[in-house]
Wavefront OBJ file of the C-alpha trace (Angstrom):
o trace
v 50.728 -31.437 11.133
v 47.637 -31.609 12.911
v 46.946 -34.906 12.081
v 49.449 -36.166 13.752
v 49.140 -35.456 17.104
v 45.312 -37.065 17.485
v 47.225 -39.346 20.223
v 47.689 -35.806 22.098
v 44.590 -34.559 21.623
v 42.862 -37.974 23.131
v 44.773 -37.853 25.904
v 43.907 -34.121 26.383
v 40.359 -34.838 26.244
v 40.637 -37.738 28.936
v 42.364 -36.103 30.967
v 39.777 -32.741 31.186
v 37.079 -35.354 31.116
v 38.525 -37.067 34.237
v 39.770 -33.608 36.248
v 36.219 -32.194 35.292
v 34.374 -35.259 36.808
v 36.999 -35.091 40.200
v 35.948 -31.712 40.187
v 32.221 -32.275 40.206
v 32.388 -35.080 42.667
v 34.275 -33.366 45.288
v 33.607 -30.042 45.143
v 29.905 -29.147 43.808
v 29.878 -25.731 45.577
v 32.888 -24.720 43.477
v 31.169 -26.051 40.140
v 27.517 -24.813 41.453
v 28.681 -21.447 41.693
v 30.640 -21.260 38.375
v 27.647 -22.216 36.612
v 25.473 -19.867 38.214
v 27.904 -16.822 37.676
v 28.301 -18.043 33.910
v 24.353 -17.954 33.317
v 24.582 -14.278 34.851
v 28.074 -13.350 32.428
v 29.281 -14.255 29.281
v 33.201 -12.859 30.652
v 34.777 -16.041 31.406
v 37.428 -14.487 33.311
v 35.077 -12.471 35.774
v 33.030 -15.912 36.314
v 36.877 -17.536 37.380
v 37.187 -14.767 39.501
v 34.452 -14.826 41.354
v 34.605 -18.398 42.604
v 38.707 -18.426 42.940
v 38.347 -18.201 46.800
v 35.915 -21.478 47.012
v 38.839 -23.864 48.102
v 39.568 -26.653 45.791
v 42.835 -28.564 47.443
v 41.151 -31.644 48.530
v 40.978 -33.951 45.589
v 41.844 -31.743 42.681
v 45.445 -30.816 44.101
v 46.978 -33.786 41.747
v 45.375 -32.430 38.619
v 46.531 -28.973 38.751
v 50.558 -30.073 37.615
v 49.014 -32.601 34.662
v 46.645 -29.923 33.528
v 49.812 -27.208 33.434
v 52.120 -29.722 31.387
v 49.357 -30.400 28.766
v 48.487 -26.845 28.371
v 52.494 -26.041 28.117
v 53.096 -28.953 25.457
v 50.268 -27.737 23.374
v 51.773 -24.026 23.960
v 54.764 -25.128 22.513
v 53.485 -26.882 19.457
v 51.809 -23.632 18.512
v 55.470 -21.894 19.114
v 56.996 -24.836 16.496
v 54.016 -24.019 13.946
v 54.766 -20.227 14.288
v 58.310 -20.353 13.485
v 58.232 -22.703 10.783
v 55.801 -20.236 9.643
v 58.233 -17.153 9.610
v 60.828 -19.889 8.217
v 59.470 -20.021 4.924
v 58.916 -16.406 4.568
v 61.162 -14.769 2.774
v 61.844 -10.971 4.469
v 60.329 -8.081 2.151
v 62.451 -4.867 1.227
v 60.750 -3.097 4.688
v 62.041 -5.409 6.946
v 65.961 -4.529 7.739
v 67.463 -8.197 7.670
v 68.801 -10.219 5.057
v 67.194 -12.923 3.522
v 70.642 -15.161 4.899
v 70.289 -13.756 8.231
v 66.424 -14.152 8.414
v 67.045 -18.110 7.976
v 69.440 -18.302 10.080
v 67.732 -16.467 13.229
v 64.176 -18.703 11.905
v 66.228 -21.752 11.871
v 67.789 -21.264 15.258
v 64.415 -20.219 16.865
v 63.303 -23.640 15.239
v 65.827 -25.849 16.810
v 65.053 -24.082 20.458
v 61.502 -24.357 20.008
v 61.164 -28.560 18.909
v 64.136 -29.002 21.488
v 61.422 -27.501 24.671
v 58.884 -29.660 23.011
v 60.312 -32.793 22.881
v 61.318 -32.130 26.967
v 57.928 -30.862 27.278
v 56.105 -34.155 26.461
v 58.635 -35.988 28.315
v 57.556 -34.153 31.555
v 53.711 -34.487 30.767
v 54.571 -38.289 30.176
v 56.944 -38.738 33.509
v 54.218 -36.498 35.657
v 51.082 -38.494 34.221
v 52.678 -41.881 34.535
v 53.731 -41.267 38.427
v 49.924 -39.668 39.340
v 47.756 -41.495 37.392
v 49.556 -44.942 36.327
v 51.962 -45.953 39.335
v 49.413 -45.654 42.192
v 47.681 -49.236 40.545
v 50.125 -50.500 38.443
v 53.230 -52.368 39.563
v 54.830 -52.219 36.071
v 54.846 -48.369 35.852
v 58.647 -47.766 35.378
v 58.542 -50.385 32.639
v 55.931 -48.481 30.795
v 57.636 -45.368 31.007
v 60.757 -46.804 29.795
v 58.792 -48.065 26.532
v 57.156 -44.784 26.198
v 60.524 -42.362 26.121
v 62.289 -44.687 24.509
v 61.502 -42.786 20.722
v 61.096 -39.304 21.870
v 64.647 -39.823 23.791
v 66.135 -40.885 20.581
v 64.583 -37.845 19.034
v 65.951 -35.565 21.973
v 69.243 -36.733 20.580
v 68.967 -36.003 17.353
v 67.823 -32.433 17.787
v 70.806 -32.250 19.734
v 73.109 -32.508 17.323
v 72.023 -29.650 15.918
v 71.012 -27.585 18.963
v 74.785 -28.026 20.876
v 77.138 -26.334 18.531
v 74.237 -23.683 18.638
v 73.646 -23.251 21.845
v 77.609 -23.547 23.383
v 79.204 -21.534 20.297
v 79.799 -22.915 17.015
v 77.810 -22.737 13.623
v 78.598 -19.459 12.188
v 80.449 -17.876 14.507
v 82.959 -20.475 13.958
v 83.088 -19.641 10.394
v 85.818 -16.908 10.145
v 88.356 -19.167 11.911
v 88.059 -22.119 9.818
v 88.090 -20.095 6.594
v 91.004 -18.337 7.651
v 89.509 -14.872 7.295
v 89.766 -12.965 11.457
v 93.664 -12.063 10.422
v 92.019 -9.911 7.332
v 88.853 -8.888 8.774
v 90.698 -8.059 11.969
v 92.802 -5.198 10.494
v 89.528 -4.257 8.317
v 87.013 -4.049 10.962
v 89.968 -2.219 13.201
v 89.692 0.316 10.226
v 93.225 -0.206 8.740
v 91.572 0.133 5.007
v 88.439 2.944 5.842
v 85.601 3.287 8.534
v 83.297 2.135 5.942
v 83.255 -1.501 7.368
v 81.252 -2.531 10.302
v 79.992 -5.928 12.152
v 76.584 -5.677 10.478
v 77.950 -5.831 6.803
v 79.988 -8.792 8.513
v 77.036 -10.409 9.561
v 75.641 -9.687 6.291
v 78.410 -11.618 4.516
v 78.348 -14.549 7.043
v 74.476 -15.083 6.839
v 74.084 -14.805 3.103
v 74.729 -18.463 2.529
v 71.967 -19.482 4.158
v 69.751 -17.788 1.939
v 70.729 -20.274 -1.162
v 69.464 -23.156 0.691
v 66.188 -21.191 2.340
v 63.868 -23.556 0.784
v 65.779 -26.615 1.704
v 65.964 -25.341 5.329
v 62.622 -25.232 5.686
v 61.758 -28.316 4.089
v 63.909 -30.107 6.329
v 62.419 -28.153 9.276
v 58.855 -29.028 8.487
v 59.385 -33.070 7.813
v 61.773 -32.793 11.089
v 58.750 -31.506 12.770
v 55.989 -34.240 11.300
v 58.539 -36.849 13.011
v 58.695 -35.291 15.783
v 54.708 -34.966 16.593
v 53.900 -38.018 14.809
v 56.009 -39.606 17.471
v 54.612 -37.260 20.512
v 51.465 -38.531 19.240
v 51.959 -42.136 19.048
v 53.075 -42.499 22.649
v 50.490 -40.485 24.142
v 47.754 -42.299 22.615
v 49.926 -45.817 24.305
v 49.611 -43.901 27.061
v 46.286 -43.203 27.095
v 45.457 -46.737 26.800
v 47.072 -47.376 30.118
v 45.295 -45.194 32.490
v 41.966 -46.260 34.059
v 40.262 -42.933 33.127
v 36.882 -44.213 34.622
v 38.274 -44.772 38.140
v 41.235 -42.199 39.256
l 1 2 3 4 5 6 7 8 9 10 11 12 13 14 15 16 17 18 19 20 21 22 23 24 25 26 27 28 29 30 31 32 33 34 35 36 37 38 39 40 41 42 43 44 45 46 47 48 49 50 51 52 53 54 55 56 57 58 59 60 61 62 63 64 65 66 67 68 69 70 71 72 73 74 75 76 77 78 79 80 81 82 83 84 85 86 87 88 89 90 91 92 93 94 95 96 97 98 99 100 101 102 103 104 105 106 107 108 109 110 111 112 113 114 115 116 117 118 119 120 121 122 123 124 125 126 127 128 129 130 131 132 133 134 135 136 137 138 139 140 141 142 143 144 145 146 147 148 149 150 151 152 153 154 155 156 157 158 159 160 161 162 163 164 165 166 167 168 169 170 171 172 173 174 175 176 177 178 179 180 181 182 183 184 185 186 187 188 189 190 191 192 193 194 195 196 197 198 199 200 201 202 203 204 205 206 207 208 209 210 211 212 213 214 215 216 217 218 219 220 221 222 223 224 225 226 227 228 229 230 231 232 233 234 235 236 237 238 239 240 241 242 243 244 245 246 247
């Protein structure tokens, strides 16, 4: 998946090229002393603390928000990689969950996960297109249009899926349509023995998903190629329409 978010990672790269050089211009004390406390450490953080006080405001105030959204979009790429990682696992006999139940809590934390990205990357394109594209160009809510116009469409999609989720539905759902809560009422209510419980419910509800585990997270995975493929392609139009060399 890496591949296809190069239009991300050129925009990152601007964009800590151009903060760095703001930096530099307009406050050499503040980069003067970094250096010299990083010559004398090798602990990053003690070197950041040691020049947090040297005030920064003027000039660099503007980058601080564009900086945050990158870093949070790239944040929660690495979330989407780490749950379609669990995804494909399949639970061993030490771990207490059912196979069924393991995709369906994977699958779910899937959904909420490319759902924050896509609004993620719309923020870092709204905030970068008002600070560093609107000040000099007239046409700046036409470009922003063009630019969400996929990733809103993908918003959409996701969705679909997320809603039912997310305001009830999916499997919880399940017992009414099937016509089982007037049996499982007077089971779980212990009419037949003590025996049953929610979990074993649960069980029995999640099980199904564990016959189309593979499937899930194939569809998860090329779902998530779209996704960044598109992320990527309209940060690197993006890109293309900021004057890096003169913010």
């Amino acid at each position: 998946m890496e591949n296809k978010i190069g239009g991300l990672r050129l925009f990152r790269s601007s964009l800590y090229n151009a903060a760095s050089r703001s930096l530099q211009e307009k406050h050499p004390q503040y980069v003067g002393s970094l250096i010299k406390k990083l010559e004398e450490t090798s602990d990053i953080s003690e070197a950041l603390d040691a020049v947090k006080a040297i005030p920064t405001e003027t000039g660099f105030a503007k980058w601080r928000p564009l900086l945050t959204a990158e870093f949070d979009t790239e944040l929660t790429i690495d979330q989407v990689r780490r749950t379609l990682y669990l995804l494909k696992l399949v639970p061993t006999h030490d771990i207490p969950v059912s196979e069924g139940a393991w995709v369906y809590y994977n699958l779910q934390a899937w959904i909420f996960w490319m759902d924050a990205l896509i609004e993620r990357a719309k923020k870092l394109i709204k905030q970068s297109i008002r600070v560093l594209v609107r000040p000099n160009n007239p046409q700046w809510k036409d470009i922003e249009s063009d630019l969400l116009k996929s990733i809103n469409v993908l918003s959409e999609k996701i969705g679909e899926v997320r809603d039912p989720l997310a305001h009830g539905g999916g499997v919880a759902e399940t017992p009414a349509k099937e016509r089982l809560w007037e049996g499982l009422v007077l089971i779980l209510a212990g009419i037949h023995s003590d025996k049953h419980s929610f979990d074993k419910l649960f069980d029995s509800l999640f099980e199904p998903m564990a016959n189309y585990h593979t499937s899930w997270y194939e569809r998860s995975f090329k779902t998530s190629v779209i996704v960044l493929a598109a992320i990527g392609k309209e940060m690197e139009k993006l890109s293309k329409q900021i004057d890096w060399d003169n913010i």
